[in-house]
C-alpha positions in Angstrom: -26.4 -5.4 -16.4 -28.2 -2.6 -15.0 -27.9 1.0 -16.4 -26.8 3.3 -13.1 -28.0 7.0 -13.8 -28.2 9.9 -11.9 -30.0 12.9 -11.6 -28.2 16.2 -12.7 -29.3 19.3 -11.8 -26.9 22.0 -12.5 -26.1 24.7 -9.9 -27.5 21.9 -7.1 -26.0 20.9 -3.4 -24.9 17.6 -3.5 -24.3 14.8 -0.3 -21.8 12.1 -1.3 -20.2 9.7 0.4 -16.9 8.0 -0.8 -15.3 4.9 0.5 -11.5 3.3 0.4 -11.8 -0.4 -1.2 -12.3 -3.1 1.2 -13.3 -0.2 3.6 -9.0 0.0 4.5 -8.9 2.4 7.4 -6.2 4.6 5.5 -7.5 8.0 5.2 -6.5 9.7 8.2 -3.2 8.3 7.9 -1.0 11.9 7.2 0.0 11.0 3.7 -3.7 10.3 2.4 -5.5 13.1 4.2 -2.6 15.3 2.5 -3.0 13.7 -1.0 -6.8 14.2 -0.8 -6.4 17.9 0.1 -4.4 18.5 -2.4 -6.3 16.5 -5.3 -9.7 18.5 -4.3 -7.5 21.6 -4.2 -5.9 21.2 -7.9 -9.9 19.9 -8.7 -11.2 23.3 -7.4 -9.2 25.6 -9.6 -10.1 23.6 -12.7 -13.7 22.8 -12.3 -14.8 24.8 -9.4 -17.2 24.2 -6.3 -18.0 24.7 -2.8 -17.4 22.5 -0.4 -20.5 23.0 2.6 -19.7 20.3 4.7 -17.1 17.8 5.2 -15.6 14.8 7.3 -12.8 12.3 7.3 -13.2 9.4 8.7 -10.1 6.4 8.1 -12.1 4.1 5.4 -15.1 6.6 4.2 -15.9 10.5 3.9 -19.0 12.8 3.5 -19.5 16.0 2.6 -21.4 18.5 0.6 -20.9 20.7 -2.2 -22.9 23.1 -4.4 -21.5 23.1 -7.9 -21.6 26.4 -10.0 -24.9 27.6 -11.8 -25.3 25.6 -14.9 -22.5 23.0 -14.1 -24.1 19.7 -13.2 -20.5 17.6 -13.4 -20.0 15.7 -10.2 -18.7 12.7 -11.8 -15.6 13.8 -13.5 -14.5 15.9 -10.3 -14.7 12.6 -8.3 -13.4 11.0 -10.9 -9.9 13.1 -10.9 -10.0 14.2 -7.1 -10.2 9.6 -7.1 -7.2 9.6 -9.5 -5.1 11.9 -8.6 -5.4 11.2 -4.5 -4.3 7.4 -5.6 -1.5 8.4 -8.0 0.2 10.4 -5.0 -0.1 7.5 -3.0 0.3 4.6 -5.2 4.1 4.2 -4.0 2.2 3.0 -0.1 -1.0 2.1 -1.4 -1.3 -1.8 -0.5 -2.1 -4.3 -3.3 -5.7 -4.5 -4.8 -7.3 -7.8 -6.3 -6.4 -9.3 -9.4 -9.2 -7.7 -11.4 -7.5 -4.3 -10.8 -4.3 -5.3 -11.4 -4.9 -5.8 -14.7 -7.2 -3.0 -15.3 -4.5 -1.1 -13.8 -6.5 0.5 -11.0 -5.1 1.3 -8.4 -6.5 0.0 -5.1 -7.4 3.5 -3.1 -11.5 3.4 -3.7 -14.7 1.8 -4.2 -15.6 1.9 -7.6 -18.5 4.0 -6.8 -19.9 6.7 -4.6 -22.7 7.7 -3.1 -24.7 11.1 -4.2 -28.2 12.7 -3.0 -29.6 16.0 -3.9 -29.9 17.8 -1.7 -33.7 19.2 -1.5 -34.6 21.6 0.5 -33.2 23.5 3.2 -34.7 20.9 6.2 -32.9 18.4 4.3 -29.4 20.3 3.8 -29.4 20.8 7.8 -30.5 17.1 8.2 -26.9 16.4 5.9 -24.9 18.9 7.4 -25.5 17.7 10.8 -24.9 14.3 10.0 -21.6 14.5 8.4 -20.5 17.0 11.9 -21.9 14.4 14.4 -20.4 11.2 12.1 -17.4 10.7 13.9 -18.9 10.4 17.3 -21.5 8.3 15.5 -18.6 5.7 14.6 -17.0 5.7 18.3 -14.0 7.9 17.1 -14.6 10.8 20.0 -17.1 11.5 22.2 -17.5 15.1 21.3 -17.3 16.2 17.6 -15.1 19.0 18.8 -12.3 16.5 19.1 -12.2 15.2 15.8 -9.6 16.7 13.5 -10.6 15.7 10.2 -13.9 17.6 10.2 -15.4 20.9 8.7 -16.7 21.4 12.3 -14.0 23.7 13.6 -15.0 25.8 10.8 -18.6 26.4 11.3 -18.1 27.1 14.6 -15.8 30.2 13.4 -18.5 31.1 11.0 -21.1 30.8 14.2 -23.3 27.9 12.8 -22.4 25.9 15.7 -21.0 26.4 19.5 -17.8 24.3 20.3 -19.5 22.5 22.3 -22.7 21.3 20.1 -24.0 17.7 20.2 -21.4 15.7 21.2 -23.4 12.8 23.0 -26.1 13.1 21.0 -27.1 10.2 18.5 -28.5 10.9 14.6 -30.3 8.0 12.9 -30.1 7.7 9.0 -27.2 6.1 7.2 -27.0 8.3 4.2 -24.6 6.2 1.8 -22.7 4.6 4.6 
């Protein structure tokens, strides 16, 4: 078997992408999106971070983060933002395969996600534009504006974007998806 590392680099920006098992379009679904907010929420006060940039879509997410200086831990936050998202659910969470059953996982997520560093600034605008313009990428609206689930409404508060920015446009690259 293959050994899967990562780079670590403490203090960095980070892009990830996270997706439900068997891609189960579940996430927008009010009981989900609220059990993820409030799992990265508990996360937060216990292992802090930023969160840049982020999107909901109903089987995947994106977004980025920037962990503190000398904290290079992204796997143990996704780990319990994973866990505890899928223990608030479990009671509506349809059944997984047999393999997780007797694991006893529970069948919210792929076993895995997605991670770059982020580089440069070139390449955090590159991210940070992709995960606002994702949801018209997939067909879910035709202007990002409209999409809900989104750190969009956000930045355009903080003026980084005007409420009307790129919502026809198309963005190659499939960073993670």
């Amino acid at each position: 078997m293959a050994t899967f590392r990562r780079i670590l680099v403490p203090g960095a920006t980070w892009f990830f992408t996270l997706v439900t098992y068997n891609r189960r379009p579940l996430l927008t679904r009010p009981e989900y999106y609220s059990a993820l907010k409030n799992a990265l929420r508990e996360v937060m006060k216990t292992r802090p971070f930023t969160i840049d940039a982020f999107v909901l879509l109903p089987e995947h997410l994106h977004c980025i983060w920037t962990l503190p200086d000398g904290d290079a831990d992204i796997s143990s936050r996704w780990n319990i933002v994973k866990r505890l998202t899928s223990q608030s659910v479990r009671e509506i969470l349809p059944p997984g395969n047999s393999i997780m059953k007797k694991r006893g996982e529970l069948s919210l997520w792929q076993r895995r996600f997605y991670d770059h560093l982020i580089r440069d600034e070139v390449d955090y605008e590159r991210h940070f534009d992709y995960i606002h313009r994702n949801p018209v990428k997939h067909g879910y609206v035709k202007s990002v504006a409209d999409w809900p689930y989104s750190s969009f409404h956000r930045s355009v508060q903080q003026g980084i974007y005007t409420s009307d920015w790129c919502g026809d446009n198309e963005m190659s690259g499939e960073f993670g998806e």
